[in-house]
N, C-alpha and C positions, 0 to 999 in steps of 0.2 A: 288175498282171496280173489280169484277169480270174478268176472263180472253174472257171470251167470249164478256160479252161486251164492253171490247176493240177493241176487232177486230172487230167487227160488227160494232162499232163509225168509226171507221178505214177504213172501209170498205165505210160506208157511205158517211163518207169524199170526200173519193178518186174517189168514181163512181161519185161524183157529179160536183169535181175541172176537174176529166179527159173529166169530157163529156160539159162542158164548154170551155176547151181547144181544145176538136174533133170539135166544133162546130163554134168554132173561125178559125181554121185552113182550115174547109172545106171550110169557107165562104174568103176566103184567097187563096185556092187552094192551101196550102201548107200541108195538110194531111203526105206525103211524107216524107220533109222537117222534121216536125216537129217530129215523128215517130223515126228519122236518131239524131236528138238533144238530144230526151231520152234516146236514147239507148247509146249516149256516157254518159248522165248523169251518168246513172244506172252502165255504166262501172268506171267512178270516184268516184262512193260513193264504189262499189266493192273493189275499188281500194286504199280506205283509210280510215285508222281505225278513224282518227280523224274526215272525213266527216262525219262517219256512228255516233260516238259520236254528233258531232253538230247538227244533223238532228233528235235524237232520245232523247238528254238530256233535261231538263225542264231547267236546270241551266244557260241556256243561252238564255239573253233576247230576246225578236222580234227583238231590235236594234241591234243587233251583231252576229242576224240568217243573217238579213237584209243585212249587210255591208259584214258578209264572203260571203254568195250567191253571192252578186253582182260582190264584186272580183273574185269569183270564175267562173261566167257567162262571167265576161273581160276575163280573163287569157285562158280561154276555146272557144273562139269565139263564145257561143252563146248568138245570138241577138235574134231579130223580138219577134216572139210571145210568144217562148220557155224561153227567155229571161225573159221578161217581164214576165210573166204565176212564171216563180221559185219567183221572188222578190216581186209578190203577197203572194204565198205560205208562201214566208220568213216572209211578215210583215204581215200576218191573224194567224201567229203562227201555220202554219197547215203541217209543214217539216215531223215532224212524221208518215205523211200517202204518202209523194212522191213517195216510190218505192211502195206501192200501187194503189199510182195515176199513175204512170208510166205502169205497166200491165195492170191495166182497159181501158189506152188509148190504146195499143196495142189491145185488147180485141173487141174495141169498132171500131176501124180503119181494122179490119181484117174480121166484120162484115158486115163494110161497103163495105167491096171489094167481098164479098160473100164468105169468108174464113172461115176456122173454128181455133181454137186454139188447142192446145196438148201442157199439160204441160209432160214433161217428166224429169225425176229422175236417173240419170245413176250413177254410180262407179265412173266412170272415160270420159273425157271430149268426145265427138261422135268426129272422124274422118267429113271431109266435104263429105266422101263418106257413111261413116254408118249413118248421119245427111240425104241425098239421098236419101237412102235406107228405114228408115222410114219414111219419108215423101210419098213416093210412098207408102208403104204397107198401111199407116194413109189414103190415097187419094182412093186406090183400095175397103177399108170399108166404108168407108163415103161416096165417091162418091163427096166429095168435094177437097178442094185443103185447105192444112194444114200446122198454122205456130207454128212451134216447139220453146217452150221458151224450152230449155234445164238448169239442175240443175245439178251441180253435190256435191253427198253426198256419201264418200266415205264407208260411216257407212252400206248402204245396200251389199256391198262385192260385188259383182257384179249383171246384168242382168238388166232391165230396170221397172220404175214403171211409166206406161205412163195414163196420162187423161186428156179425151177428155168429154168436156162437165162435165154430173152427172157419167159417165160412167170411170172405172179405171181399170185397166189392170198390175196386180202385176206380173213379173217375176223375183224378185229382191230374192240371193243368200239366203239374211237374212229371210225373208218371207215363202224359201224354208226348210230351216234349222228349224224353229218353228214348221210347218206343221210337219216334220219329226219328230223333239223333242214330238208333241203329240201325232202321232198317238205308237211312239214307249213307250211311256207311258202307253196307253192304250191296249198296246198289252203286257206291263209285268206286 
C-alpha cells in the first residue's frame, strides 16, 4: 500500500473514532475531562518507546493490545470514557491511528469552542512566555483565539514553521539556508 494511502486510511480512522469520542464526551459534558486524558495519553506513548511499538506493530495481537491498554489505562488513572474509548481502539485493532485520533479530537474540541488550531514546528521546546507571545501574534491575524500543538524537530536549526489551517508560515533556519544555497547557485 502506497504511503499516501496509509495515512489517508489513518486519517480516516482517526477523524471518525475522534469524533465519536467528541460526541460522547459533549453529550457527558466532559469535553474538558477528556481533552486533559489524551493529552496525558499522548505524553506516555511520547514517553516510551515500547508504547510507541505496541501501538504501531502488527505483531501483536487485538488480545495483548487489549490487556497492555487496559493495564495501562489502571496504572494511569484513566477511567470513564477515555478509558473505555482506548480499550475499544485496543480490541477493533485500530491503535495505529490513536495519536491521530488524539489531534483530530483536539481539532474538533477547539472548534467546538470557536478556536482555531496552529500546528507549530520549532528547534527547540517554546518557553511558556514565547508559547504567549505566539498565541497573541496567531490571535491578532486571525482575530480568533489559537491553540498551539507545539513539535519540536531539532533538524530545522532554528526559527519556527507555523500552520494554521491550509495556510503555513515557514521561518525555519533550514528553509532559510536552501533559499540561499539556490539563489547563490544561480547567481554563479
Amino acid at each position: 500500500m502506497p504511503v499516501a494511502d496509509t495515512s489517508q486510511l489513518i486519517s480516516g480512522v482517526a477523524e471518525r473514532y475522534a469524533s465519536s469520542l467528541f460526541d460522547l464526551a459533549l453529550e457527558a459534558g466532559s469535553v474538558e475531562a477528556a481533552g486533559a486524558d489524551l493529552t496525558r495519553v499522548q505524553a506516555l506513548i511520547d514517553g516510551s518507546e515500547d508504547l510507541k511499538r505496541l501501538i504501531v506493530s502488527p505483531v501483536f495481537s487485538a488480545d495483548d493490545q487489549f490487556k497492555a491498554i487496559s493495564a495501562i489505562v489502571a496504572k494511569a488513572g484513566i477511567s470513564g470514557i477515555v478509558g473505555n474509548f482506548l480499550k475499544v481502539v485496543a480490541r477493533n485493532r485500530r491503535l495505529f491511528a490513536l495519536p491521530g485520533m488524539i489531534k483530530a479530537f483536539r481539532l474538533i474540541a477547539a472548534r467546538h469552542r470557536g478556536e482555531i488550531s496552529a500546528d507549530v514546528t520549532s528547534a527547540h521546546a517554546l518557553t511558556a512566555a514565547q508559547e504567549t507571545e505566539l498565541k497573541a501574534a496567531l490571535k491578532s491575524v486571525t482575530g480568533k483565539d489559537v491553540t498551539v500543538n507545539v513539535t519540536v524537530d531539532p533538524s530545522i536549526l532554528g526559527g519556527l514553521i507555523v500552520k494554521v489551517g491550509s495556510r503555513q508560515i515557514d521561518t525555519s533556519l533550514r528553509t532559510k539556508l536552501s533559499t540561499l544555497k539556490l539563489a547563490l547557485k544561480e547567481v554563479g
